[in-house]
N, C-alpha and C positions, 0 to 999 in steps of 0.2 A: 307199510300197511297196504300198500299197492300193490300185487301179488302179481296178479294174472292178465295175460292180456284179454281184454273182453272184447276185441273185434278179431273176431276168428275168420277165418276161411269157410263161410257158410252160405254163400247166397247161391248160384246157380245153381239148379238141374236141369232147369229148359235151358234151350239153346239160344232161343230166340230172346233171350236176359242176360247172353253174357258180357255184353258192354256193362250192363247196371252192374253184375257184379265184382268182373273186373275194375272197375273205378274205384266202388266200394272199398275193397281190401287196399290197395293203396293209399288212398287218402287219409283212412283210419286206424290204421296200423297199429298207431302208437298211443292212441287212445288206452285208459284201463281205467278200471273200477273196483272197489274192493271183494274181496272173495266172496263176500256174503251178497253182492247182485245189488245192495245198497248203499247210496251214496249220499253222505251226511249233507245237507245243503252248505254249509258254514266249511265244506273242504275244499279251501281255496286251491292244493292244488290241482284237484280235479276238475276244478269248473275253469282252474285257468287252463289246462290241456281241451278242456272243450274250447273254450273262446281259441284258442289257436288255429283250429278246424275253417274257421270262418276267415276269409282275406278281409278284412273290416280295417278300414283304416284305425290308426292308433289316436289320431290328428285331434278325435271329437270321441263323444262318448254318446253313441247312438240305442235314443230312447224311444224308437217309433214302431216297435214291430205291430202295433196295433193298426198303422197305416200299410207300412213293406216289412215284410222280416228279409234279414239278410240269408242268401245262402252258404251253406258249410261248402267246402272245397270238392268233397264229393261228390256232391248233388252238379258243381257247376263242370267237373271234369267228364260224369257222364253224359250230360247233354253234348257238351265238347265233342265228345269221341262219337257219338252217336251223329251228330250234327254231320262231321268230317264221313262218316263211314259211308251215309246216308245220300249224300251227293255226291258221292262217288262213282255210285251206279244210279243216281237220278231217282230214288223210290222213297216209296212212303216208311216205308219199312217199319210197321207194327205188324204183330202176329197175335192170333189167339191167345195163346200161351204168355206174350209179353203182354200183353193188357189183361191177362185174368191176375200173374203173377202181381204187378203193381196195382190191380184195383184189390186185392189178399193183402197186401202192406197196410191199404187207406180202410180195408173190413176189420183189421184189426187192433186199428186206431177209434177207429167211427162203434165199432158192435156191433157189424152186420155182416152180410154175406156180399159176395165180389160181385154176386150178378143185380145186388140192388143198386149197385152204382154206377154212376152215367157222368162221364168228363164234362167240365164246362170251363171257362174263361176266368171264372169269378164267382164269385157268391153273389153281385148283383144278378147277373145269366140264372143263377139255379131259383134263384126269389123269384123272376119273371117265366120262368117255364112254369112254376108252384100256383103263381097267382092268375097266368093265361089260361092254365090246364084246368082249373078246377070249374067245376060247373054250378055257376054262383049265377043267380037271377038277380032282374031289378030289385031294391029293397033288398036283398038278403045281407048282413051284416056279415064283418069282418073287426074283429080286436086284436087292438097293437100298443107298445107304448109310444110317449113321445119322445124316449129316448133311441129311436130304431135310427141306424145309415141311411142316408137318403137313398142307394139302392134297394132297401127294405121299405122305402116307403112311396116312393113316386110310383112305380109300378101298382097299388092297391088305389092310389089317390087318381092316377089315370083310369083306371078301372070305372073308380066312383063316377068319373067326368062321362066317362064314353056309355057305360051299358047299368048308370043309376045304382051299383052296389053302396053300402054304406059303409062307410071308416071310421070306426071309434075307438077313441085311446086313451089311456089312465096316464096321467104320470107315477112312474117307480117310486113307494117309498121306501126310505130306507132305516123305517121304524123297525119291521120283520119280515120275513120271508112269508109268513101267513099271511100278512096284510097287502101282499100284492096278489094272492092268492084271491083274496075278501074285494078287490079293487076290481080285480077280474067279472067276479062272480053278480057282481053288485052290477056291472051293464049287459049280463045276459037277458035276452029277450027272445019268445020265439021265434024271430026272424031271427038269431045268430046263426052262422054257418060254421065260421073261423076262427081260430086261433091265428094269428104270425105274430110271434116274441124272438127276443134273441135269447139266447144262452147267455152269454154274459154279452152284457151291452157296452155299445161302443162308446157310448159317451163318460162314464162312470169307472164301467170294470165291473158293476155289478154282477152277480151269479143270482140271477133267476130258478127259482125250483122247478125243475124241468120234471120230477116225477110225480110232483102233484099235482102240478098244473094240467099232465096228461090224465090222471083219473079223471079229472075237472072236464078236459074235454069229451075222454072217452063216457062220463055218465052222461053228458048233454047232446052226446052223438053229435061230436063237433070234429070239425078236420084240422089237423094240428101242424102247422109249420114253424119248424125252429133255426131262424137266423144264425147257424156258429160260424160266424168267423173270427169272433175273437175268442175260441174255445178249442174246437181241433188244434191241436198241438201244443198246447198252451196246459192244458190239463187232461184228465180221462173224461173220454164222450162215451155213451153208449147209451145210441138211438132207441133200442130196442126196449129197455128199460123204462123208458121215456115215454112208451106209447106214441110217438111222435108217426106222422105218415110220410113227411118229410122232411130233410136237413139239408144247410145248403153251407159249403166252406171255402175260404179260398186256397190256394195251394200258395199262396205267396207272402204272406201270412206269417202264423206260429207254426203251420207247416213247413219252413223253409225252403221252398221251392223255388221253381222258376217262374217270373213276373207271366201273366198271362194262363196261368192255371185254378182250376179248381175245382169244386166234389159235390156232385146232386145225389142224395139219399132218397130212395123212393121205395118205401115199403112194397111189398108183393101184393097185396090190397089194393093197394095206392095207385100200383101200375095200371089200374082197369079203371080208375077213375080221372086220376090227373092226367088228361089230354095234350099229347104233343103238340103244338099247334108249327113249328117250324118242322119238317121232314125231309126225308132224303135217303141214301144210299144204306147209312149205317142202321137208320129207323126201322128199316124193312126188312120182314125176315125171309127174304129170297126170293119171292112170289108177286107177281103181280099180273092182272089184263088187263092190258091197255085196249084190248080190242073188242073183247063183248062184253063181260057184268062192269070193268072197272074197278075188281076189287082187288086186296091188298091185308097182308095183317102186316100189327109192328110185332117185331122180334121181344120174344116172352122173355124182356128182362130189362132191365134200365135202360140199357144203351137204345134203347127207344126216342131219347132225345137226345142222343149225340147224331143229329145231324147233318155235319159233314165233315169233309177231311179233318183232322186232328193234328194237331204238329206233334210227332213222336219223339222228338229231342227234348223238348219241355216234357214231356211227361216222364220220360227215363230220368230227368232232373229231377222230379216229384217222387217218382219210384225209389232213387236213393237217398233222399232229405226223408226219407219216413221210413226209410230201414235207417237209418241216420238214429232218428228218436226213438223206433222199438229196439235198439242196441244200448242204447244209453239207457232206455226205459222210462217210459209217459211217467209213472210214478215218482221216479228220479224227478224229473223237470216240475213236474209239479209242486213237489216241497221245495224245491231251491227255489220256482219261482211265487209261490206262496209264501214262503218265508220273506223273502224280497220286499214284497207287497208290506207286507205287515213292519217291518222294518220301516219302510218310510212313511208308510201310514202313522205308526207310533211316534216318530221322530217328526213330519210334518204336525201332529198335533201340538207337541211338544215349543217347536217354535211359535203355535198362533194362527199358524195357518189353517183357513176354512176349508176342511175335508169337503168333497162333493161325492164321496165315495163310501159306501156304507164303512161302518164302523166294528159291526159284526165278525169272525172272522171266519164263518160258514158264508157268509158273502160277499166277502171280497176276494178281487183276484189281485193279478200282479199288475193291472190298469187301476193306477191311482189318478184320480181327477182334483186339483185344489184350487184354490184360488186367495189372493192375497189383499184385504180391503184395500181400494183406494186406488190399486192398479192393476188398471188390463191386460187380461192376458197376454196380449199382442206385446205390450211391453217387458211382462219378465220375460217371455219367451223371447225376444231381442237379449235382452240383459242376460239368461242363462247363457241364450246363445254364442253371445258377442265374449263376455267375460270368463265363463266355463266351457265354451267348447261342447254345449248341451244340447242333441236333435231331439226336439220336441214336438208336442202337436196342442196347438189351441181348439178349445171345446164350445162348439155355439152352440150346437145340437140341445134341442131342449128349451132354449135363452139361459144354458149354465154361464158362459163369460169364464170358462178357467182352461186350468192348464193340464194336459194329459203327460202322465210317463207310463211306458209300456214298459215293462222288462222283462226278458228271457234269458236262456240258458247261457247265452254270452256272453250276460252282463253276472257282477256279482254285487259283493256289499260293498266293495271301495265305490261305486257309481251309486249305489245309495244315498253314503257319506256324501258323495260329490254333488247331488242334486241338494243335500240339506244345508251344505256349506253355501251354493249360490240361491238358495231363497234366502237362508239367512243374512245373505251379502244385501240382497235386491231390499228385504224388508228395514234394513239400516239405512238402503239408500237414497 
């Protein structure tokens, strides 16, 4: 039923991309999909030809991409070569053309256009450019939940300390998606300014209604920041849709990239209002007097807040982990890892275990949150760990007290099975 190879011979025409694409074709070769560009979630053996992709040890069964996702071979062979070519001759070695090409990978992941996007470190860095930039007086309000990363949320609470803005936040419920809607709506006042929510939250796995919540903002003539990191890659983004004015993600993530990357989405709008407040070389669009007015513009396009030098081998890593997943297809990844999700969601209930993760399956994602009376999460996650060979992540965010499993394209149903086998061990024990 396997027919064709779906990793062709497609990536270069610039020149200044042919590391990325030479890596590419190597590594993936032997990848394939069925003819119809469709891949059943439940075919094992294509999702085991994906997990091969990835050097992942065998040792343990790693459930954390919601903290690192690992990278596929690709992704790590072109930073490699890139890395090697690059001090060879001592250069920086990005080009126009090789950062329009990889921010065209990340625009057609995200839903936007190549020039609204601006490289960062992390999705913390894009939250802090989001919340410095924006021009928020004493008293002006800011809503958040209290399920946000602490990168989503010290950045807005410092805010509050230093120049008086206000921070106010609902906690998620997980009755309906209107009702967080209703949660929202219920502490606007007209001092609100802000929106900052995540997409799906890291504490849960929840999926937030990101296209209503944007009418919501755009009738209040509100500024709307959406936290994905645990969303790019993970399933279909598209900001645009969204009404969003910005999006902030990590590249290291459900993106699969290299540690130390990530993605600020800054609407064309957006760009005249959210203030650079760090500058430099890349900020500036070529001009400047230093000698008589002192003036200066930023370059008419995201890269307004990249700053300063950029490590080009991580990004060429970034560049092929996302031609990686629009090869395989967001689509693809998202039923297998949707299906995933509901798999142990249904099977955790089954055993007893208290979901902390909606129950819905318009919002749930593949971050399942549980927790088991009577014992701390610190302790199954020891006992997963110790007795299954299970990387996990404990959940305090909130005062939830549970246990998080992430799962992606590398993982299948046998890691399912194997998470329900050792709660059901630990709840015996």
């Amino acid at each position: 039923m396997l027919r064709r190879d779906f990793f062709r011979d497609a990536l270069a025409v610039v020149s200044g991309a042919a590391t990325l694409a030479a890596a590419s074709r190597v590594a993936a070769r032997e990848l394939k999909i069925p003819e119809s560009g469709q891949a059943d979630p439940r075919d094992a053996p294509f999702w085991r030809q994906v997990r091969e992709q990835f050097p992942l040890t065998d040792s343990r069964t790693y459930l954390n991409t919601g903290g690192l996702g690992a990278s596929p071979q690709v992704s790590i062979d072109a930073l490699q070569e890139k890395m090697n070519a690059l001090e060879e001759i001592s250069e920086v070695g990005h080009t126009h053309d090789l950062w329009h090409e990889i921010k065209s990978h990340a625009g057609r992941l995200l839903g936007c256009e190549a020039d609204e996007l601006a490289y960062t470190r992390n999705t913390t860095e894009g939250s802090n450019i989001v919340c410095n930039g924006l021009p928020l007086k004493r008293g002006d309000e800011v809503i958040t939940t209290t399920h946000e990363h602490v990168g989503n949320t010290l950045d807005w609470l410092a805010r509050q300390r230093s120049e008086g803005i206000v921070v106010k936040s609902f906690t998620p419920s997980m009755a309906s998606a209107q009702e967080n809607v209703d949660r929202i709506e219920a502490l606007l006042t007209p001092r609100t300014r802000a929106l900052s929510l995540s997409h799906v939250t890291c504490a849960t796995g929840q999926i937030l209604p990101m296209k209503t919540i944007g009418e919501l903002a755009a009738a209040n003539d509100l500024w709307y920041f959406v936290d994905g990191a645990q969303s790019a890659g993970m399933m279909p983004v598209d900001v645009k849709s969204w009404g969003c004015h910005a999006y902030a993600t990590s590249g290291h993530k459900w993106l699969l990239g290299p540690k130390g990357t990530g993605l600020l989405y800054v609407s064309r709008e957006a760009q005249e209002v959210i203030e650079p407040k760090f500058v430099g070389a890349y900020s500036g669009g070529g001009e400047w007097d230093m000698i008589t007015t002192g003036e200066f513009e930023f370059v008419g396009s995201a890269q307004r807040y990249e700053y300063g030098t950029v490590s080009t081998p991580l990004f060429v890593g970034l560049g092929a982990s996302m031609d990686f997943l629009l090869r395989i297809g967001i689509d693809n990844v998202w039923r297998h890892n949707h299906a995933m999700g509901a798999a142990l969601k249904e099977g955790l209930n089954e055993l007893g275990a208290r979901l902390l993760s909606p129950q819905h399956a318009e919002e749930h994602s593949s971050i399942i949150t549980f927790k088991i009376d009577n014992m701390p999460y610190q302790k199954l996650q020891t006992f997963l760990g110790r007795e299954y060979k299970l990387r996990t992540r404990g959940i305090y965010e909130g005062g939830l007290d549970g246990l998080r499993i992430s799962l992606h394209l590398y993982n299948d149903f046998d890691d399912v099975d194997r998470v329900l086998a050792g709660v059901a061990a630990a709840m015996k024990a």
